[in-house]
FIDRENLO-686754 format. One record per atom (N, C-alpha, C, O, CB): residue number from 1; residue in one letter; atom name; x, z, y. Coordinates in nm, 2 decimals, padded with zeros to 4 digits. Glycine has a CB too. Example, Ala and Ser with C-alpha at 12.3 -4.5 7.8 and 13.67 -1.06 7.14 Angstrom:
2
+-----+------+------+--------+--------+--------+
! seq ! type ! atom !      x !      z !      y !
+-----+------+------+--------+--------+--------+
!   1 !    A !    N !  01.32 !  00.78 ! -00.57 !
!   1 !    A !   CA !  01.23 !  00.78 ! -00.45 !
!   1 !    A !    C !  01.32 !  00.78 ! -00.33 !
!   1 !    A !    O !  01.42 !  00.85 ! -00.33 !
!   1 !    A !   CB !  01.13 !  00.90 ! -00.45 !
!   2 !    S !    N !  01.28 !  00.71 ! -00.22 !
!   2 !    S !   CA !  01.37 !  00.71 ! -00.11 !
!   2 !    S !    C !  01.29 !  00.79 !  00.00 !
!   2 !    S !    O !  01.34 !  00.80 !  00.11 !
!   2 !    S !   CB !  01.41 !  00.57 ! -00.06 !
+-----+------+------+--------+--------+--------+
//
This chain:
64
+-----+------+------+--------+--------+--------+
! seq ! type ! atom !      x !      z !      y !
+-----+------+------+--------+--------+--------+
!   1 !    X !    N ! -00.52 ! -01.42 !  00.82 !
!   1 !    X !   CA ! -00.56 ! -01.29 !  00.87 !
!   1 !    X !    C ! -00.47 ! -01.25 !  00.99 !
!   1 !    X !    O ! -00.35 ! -01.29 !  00.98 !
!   1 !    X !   CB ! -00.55 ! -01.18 !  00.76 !
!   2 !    X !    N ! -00.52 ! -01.19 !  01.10 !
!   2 !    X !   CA ! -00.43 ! -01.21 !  01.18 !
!   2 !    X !    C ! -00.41 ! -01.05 !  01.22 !
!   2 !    X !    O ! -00.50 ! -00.98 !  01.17 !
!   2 !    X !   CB ! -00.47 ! -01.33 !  01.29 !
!   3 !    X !    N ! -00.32 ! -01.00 !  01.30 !
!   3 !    X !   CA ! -00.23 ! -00.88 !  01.29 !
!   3 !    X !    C ! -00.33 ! -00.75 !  01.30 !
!   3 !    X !    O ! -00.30 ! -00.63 !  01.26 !
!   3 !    X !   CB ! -00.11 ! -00.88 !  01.43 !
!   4 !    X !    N ! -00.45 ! -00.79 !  01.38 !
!   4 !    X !   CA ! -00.54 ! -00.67 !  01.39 !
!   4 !    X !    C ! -00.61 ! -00.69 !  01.31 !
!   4 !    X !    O ! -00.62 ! -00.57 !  01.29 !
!   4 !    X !   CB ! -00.61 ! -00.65 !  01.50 !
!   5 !    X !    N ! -00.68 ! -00.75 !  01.23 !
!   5 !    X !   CA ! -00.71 ! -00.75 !  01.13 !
!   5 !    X !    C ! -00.63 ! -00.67 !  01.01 !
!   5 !    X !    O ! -00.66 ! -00.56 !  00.95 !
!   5 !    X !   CB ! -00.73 ! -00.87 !  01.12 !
!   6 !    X !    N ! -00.51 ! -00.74 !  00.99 !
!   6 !    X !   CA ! -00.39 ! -00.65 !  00.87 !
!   6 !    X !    C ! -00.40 ! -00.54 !  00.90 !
!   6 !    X !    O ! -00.39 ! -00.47 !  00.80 !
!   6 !    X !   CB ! -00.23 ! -00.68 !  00.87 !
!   7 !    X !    N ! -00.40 ! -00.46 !  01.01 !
!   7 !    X !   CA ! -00.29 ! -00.31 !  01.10 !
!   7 !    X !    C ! -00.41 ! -00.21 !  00.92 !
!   7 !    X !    O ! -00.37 ! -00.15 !  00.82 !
!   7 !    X !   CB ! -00.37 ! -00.22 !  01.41 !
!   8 !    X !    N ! -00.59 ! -00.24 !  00.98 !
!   8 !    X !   CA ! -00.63 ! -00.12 !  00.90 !
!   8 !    X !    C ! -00.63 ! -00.17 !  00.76 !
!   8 !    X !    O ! -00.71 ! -00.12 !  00.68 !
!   8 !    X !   CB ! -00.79 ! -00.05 !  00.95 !
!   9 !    X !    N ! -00.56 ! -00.25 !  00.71 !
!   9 !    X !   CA ! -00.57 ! -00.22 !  00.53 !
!   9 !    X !    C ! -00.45 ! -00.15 !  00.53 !
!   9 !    X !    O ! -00.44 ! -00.05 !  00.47 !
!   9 !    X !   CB ! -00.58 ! -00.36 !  00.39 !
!  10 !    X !    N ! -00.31 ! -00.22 !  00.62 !
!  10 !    X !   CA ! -00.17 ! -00.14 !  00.61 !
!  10 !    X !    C ! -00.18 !  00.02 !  00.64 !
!  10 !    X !    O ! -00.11 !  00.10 !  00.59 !
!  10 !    X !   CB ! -00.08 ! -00.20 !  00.72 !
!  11 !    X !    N ! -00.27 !  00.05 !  00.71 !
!  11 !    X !   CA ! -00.29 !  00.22 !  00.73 !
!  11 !    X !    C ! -00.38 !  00.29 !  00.60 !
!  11 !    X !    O ! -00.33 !  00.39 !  00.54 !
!  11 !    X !   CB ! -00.40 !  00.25 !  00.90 !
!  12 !    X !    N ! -00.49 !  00.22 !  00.55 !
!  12 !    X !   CA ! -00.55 !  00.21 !  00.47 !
!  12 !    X !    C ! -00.48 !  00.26 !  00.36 !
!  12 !    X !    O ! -00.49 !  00.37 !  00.31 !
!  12 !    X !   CB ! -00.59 !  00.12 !  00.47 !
!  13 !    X !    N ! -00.36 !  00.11 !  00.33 !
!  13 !    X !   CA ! -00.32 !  00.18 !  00.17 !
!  13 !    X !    C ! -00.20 !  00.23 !  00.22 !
!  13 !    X !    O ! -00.11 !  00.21 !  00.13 !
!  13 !    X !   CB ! -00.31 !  00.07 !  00.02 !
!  14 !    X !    N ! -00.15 !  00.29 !  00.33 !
!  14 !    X !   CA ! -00.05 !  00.37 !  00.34 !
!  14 !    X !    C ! -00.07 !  00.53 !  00.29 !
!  14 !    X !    O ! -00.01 !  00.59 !  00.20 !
!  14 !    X !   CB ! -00.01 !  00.37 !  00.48 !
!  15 !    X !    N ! -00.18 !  00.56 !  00.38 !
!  15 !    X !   CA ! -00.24 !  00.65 !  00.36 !
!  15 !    X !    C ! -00.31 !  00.70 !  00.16 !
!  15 !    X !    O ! -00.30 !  00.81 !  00.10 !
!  15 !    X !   CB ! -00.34 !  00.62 !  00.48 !
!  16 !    X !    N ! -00.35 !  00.59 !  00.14 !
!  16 !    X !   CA ! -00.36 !  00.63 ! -00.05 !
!  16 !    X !    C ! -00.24 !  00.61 ! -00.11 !
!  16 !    X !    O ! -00.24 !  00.63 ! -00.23 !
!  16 !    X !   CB ! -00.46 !  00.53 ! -00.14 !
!  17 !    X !    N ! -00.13 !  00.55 ! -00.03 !
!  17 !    X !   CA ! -00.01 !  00.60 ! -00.10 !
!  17 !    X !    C !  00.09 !  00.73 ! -00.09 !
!  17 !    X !    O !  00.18 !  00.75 ! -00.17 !
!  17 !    X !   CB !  00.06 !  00.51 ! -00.08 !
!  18 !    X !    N !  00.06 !  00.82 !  00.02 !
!  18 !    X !   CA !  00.09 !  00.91 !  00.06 !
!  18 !    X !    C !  00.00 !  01.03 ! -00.01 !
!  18 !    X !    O !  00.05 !  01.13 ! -00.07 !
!  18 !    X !   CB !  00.09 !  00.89 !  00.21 !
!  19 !    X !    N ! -00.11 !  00.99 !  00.00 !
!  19 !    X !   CA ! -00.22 !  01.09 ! -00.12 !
!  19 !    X !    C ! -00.15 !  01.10 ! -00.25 !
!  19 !    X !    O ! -00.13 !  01.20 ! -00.32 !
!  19 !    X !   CB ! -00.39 !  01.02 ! -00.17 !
!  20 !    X !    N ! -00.11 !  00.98 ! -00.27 !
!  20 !    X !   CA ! -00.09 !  00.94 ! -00.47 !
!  20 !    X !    C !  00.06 !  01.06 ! -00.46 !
!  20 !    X !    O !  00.09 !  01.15 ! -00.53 !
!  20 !    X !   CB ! -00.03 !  00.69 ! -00.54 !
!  21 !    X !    N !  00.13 !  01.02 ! -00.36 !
!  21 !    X !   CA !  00.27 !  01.08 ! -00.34 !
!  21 !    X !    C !  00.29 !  01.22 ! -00.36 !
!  21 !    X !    O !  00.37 !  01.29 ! -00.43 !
!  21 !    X !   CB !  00.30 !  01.07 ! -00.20 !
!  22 !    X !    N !  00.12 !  01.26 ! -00.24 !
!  22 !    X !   CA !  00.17 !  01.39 ! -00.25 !
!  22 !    X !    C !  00.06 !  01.48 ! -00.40 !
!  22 !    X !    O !  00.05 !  01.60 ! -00.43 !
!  22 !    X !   CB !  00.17 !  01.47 ! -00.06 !
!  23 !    X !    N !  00.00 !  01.36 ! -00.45 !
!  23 !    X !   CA ! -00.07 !  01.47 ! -00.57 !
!  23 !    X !    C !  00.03 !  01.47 ! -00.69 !
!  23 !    X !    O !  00.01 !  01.53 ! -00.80 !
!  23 !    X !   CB ! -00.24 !  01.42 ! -00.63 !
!  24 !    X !    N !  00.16 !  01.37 ! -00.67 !
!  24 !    X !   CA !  00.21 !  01.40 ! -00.79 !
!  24 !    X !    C !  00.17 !  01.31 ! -00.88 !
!  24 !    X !    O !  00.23 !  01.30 ! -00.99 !
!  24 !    X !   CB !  00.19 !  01.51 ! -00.82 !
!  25 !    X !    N !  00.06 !  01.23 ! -00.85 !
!  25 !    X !   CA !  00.05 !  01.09 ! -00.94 !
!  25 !    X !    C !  00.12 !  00.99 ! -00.95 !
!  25 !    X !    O !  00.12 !  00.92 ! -01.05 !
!  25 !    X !   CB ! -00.02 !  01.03 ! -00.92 !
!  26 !    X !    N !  00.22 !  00.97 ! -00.79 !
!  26 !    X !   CA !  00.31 !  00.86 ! -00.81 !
!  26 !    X !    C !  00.47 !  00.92 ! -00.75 !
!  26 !    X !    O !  00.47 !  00.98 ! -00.65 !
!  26 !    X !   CB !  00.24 !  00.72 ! -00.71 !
!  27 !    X !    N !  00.55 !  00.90 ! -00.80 !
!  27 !    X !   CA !  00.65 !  00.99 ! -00.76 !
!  27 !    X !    C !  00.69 !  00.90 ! -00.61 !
!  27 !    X !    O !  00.61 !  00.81 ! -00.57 !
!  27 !    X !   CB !  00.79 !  01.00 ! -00.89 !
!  28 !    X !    N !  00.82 !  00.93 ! -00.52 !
!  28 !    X !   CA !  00.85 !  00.89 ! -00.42 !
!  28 !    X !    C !  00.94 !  00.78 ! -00.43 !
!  28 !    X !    O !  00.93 !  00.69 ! -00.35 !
!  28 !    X !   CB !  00.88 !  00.99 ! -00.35 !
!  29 !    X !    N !  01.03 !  00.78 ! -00.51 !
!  29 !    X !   CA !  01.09 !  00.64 ! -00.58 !
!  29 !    X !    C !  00.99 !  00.52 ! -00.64 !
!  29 !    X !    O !  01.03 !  00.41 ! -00.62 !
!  29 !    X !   CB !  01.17 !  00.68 ! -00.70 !
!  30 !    X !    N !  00.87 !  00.55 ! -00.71 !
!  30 !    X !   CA !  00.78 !  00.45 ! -00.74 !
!  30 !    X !    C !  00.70 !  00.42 ! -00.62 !
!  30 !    X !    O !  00.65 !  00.31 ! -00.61 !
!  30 !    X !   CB !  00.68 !  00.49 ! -00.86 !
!  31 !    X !    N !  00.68 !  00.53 ! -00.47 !
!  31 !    X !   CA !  00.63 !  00.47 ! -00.45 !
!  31 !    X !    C !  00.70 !  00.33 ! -00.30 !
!  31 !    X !    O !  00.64 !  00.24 ! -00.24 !
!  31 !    X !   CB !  00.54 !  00.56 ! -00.45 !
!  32 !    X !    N !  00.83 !  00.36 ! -00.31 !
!  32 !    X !   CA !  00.93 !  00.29 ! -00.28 !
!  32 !    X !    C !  00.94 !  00.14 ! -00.31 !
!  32 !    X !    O !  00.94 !  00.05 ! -00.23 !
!  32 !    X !   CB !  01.01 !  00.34 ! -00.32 !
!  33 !    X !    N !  00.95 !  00.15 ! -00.45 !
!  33 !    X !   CA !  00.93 !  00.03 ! -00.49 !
!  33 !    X !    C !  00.84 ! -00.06 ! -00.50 !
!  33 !    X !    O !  00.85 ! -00.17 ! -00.53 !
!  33 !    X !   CB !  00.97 !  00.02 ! -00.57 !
!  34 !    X !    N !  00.67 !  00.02 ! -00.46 !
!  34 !    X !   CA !  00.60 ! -00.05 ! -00.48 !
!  34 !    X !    C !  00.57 ! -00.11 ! -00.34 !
!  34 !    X !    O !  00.46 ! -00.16 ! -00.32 !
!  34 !    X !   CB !  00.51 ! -00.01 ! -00.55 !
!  35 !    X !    N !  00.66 ! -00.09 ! -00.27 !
!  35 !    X !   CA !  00.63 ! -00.04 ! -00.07 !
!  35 !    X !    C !  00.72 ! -00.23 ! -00.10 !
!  35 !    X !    O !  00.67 ! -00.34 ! -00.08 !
!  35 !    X !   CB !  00.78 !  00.18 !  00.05 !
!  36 !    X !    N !  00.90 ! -00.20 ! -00.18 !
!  36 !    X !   CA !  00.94 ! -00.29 ! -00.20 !
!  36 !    X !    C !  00.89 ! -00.41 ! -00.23 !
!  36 !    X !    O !  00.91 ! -00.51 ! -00.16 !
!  36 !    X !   CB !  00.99 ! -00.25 ! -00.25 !
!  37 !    X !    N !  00.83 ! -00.43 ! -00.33 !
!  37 !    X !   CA !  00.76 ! -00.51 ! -00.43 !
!  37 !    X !    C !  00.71 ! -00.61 ! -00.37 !
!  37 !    X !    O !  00.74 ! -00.73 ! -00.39 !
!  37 !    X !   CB !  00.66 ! -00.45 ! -00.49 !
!  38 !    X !    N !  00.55 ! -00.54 ! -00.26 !
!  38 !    X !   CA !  00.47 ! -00.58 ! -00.16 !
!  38 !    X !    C !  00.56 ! -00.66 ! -00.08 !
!  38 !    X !    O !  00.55 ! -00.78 ! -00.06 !
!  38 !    X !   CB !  00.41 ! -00.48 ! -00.08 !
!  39 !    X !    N !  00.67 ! -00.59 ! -00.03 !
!  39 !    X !   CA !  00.77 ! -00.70 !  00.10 !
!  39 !    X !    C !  00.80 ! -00.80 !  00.02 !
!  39 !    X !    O !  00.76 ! -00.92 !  00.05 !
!  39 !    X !   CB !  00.93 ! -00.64 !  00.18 !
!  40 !    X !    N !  00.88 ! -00.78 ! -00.07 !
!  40 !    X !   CA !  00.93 ! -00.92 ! -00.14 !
!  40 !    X !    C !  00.86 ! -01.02 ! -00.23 !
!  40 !    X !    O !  00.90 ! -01.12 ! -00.29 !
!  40 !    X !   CB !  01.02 ! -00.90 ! -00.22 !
!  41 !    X !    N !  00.71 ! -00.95 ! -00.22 !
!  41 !    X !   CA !  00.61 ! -01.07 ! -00.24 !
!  41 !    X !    C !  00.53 ! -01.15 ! -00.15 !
!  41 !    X !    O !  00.46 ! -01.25 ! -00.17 !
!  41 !    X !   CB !  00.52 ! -01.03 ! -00.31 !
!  42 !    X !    N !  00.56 ! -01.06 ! -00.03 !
!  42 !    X !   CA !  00.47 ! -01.14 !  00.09 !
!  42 !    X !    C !  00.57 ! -01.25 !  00.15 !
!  42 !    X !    O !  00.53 ! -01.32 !  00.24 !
!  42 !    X !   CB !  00.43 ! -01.02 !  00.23 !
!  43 !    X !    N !  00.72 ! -01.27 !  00.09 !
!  43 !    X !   CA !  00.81 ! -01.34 !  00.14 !
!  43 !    X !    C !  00.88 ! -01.49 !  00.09 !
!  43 !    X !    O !  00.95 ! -01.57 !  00.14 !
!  43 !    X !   CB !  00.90 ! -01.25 !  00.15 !
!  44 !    X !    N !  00.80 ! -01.48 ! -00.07 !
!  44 !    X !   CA !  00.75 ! -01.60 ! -00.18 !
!  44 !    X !    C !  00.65 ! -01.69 ! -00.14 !
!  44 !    X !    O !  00.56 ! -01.65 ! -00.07 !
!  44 !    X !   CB !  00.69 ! -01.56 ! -00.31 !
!  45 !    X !    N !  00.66 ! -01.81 ! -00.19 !
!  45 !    X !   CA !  00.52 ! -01.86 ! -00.17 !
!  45 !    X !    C !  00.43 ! -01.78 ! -00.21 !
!  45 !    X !    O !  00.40 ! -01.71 ! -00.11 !
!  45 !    X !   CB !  00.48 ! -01.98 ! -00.24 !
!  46 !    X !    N !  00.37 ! -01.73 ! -00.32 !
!  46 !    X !   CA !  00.31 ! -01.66 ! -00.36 !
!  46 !    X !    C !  00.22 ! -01.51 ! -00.23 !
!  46 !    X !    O !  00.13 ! -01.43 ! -00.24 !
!  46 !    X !   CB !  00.42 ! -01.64 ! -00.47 !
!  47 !    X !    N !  00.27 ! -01.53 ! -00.16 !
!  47 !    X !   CA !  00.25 ! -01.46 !  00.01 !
!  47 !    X !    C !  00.12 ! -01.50 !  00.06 !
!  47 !    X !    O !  00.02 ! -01.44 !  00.10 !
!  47 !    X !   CB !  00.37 ! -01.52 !  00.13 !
!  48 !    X !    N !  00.18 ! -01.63 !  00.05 !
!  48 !    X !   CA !  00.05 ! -01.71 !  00.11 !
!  48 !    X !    C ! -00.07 ! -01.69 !  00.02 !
!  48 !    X !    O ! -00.17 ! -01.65 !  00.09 !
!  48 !    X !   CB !  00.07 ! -01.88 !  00.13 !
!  49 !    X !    N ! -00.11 ! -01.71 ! -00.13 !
!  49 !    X !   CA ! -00.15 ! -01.75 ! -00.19 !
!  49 !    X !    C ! -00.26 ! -01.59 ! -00.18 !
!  49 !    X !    O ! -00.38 ! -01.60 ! -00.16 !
!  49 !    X !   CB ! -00.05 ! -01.81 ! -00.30 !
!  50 !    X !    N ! -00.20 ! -01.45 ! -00.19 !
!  50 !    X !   CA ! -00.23 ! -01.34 ! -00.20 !
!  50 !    X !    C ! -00.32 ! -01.31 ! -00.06 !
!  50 !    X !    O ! -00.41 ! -01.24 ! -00.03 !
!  50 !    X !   CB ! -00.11 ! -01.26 ! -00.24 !
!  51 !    X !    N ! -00.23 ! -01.38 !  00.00 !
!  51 !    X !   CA ! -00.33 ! -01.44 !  00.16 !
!  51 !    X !    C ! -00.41 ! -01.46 !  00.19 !
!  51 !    X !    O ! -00.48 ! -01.40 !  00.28 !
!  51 !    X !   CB ! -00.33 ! -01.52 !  00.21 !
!  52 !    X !    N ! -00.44 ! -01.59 !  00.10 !
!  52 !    X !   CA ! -00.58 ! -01.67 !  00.11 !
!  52 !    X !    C ! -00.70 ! -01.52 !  00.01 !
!  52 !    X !    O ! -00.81 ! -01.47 !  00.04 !
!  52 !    X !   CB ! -00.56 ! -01.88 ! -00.01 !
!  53 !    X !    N ! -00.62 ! -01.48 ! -00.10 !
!  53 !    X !   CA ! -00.74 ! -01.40 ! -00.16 !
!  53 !    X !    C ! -00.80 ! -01.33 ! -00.04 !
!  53 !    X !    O ! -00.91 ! -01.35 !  00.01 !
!  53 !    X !   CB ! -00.69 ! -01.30 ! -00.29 !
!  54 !    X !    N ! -00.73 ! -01.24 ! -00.02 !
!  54 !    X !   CA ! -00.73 ! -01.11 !  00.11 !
!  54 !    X !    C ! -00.87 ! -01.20 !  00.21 !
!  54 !    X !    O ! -00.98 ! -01.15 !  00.23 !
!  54 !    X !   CB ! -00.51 ! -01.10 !  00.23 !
!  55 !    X !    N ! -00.84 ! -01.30 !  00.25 !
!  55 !    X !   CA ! -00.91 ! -01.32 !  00.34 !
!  55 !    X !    C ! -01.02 ! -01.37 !  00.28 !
!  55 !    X !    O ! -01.11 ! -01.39 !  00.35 !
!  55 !    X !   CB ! -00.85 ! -01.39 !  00.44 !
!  56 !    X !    N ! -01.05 ! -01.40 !  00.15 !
!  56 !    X !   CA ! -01.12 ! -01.46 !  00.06 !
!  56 !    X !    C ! -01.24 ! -01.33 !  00.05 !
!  56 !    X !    O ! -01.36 ! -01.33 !  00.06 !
!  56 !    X !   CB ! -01.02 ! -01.50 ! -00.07 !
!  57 !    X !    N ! -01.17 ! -01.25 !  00.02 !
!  57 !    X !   CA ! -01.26 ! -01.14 ! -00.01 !
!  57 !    X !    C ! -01.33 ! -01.07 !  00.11 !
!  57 !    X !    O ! -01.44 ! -01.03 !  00.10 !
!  57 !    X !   CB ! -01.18 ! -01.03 ! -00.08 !
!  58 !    X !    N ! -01.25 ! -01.06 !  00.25 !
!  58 !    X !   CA ! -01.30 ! -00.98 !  00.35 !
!  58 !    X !    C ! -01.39 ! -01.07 !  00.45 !
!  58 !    X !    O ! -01.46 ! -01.02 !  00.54 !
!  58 !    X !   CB ! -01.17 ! -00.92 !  00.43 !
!  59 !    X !    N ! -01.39 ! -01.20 !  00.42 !
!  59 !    X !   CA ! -01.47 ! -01.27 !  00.48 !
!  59 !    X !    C ! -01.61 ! -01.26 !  00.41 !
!  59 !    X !    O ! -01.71 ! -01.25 !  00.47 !
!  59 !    X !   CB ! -01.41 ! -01.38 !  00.50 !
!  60 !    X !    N ! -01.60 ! -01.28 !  00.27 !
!  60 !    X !   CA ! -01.74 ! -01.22 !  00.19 !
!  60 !    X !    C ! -01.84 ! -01.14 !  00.23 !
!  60 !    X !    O ! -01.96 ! -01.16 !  00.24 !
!  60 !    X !   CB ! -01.71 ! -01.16 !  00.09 !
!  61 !    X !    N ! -01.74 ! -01.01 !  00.27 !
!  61 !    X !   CA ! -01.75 ! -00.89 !  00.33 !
!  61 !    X !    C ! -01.80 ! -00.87 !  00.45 !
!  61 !    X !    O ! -01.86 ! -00.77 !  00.48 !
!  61 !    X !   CB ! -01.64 ! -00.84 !  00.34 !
!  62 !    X !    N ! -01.77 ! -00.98 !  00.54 !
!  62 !    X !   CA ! -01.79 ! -00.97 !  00.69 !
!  62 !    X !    C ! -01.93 ! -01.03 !  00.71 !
!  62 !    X !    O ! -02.03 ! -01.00 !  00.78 !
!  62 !    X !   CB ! -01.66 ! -01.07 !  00.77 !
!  63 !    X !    N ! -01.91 ! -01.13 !  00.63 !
!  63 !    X !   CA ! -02.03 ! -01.24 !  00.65 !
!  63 !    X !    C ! -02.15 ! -01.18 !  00.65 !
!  63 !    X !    O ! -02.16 ! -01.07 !  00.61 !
!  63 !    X !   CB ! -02.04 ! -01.35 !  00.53 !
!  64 !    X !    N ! -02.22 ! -01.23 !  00.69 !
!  64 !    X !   CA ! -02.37 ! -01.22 !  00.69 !
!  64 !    X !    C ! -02.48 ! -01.27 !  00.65 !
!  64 !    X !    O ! -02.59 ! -01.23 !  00.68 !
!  64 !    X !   CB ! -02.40 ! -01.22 !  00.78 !
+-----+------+------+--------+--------+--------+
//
């Protein structure tokens, strides 16, 4: 997936994390760590792997 492609799911689920934030569904420490989580899973093999799904799915999506 390449950077313009990534930018709108990163705005995407920024934005539903900032909703969850501010309704009080997810506090600001959870949602920290889940901000965390994401970085230090994109930095495992396991990165790649969550990679291939991502593009697995949006290409489904794209296709015609």
């Amino acid at each position: 997936m390449s950077a313009s492609a990534a930018m709108p799911l990163v705005v995407v689920f920024g934005i539903i994390t900032v909703l969850l934030v501010r309704s009080r569904d997810v506090k600001a420490w959870e949602a920290v760590l889940i901000g965390l989580f994401g970085f230090y899973t994109a930095l495992t093999p396991i990165g790649w792997a969550v990679l291939g799904v991502v593009n697995w799915v949006l290409s489904g999506f794209i296709h015609t």
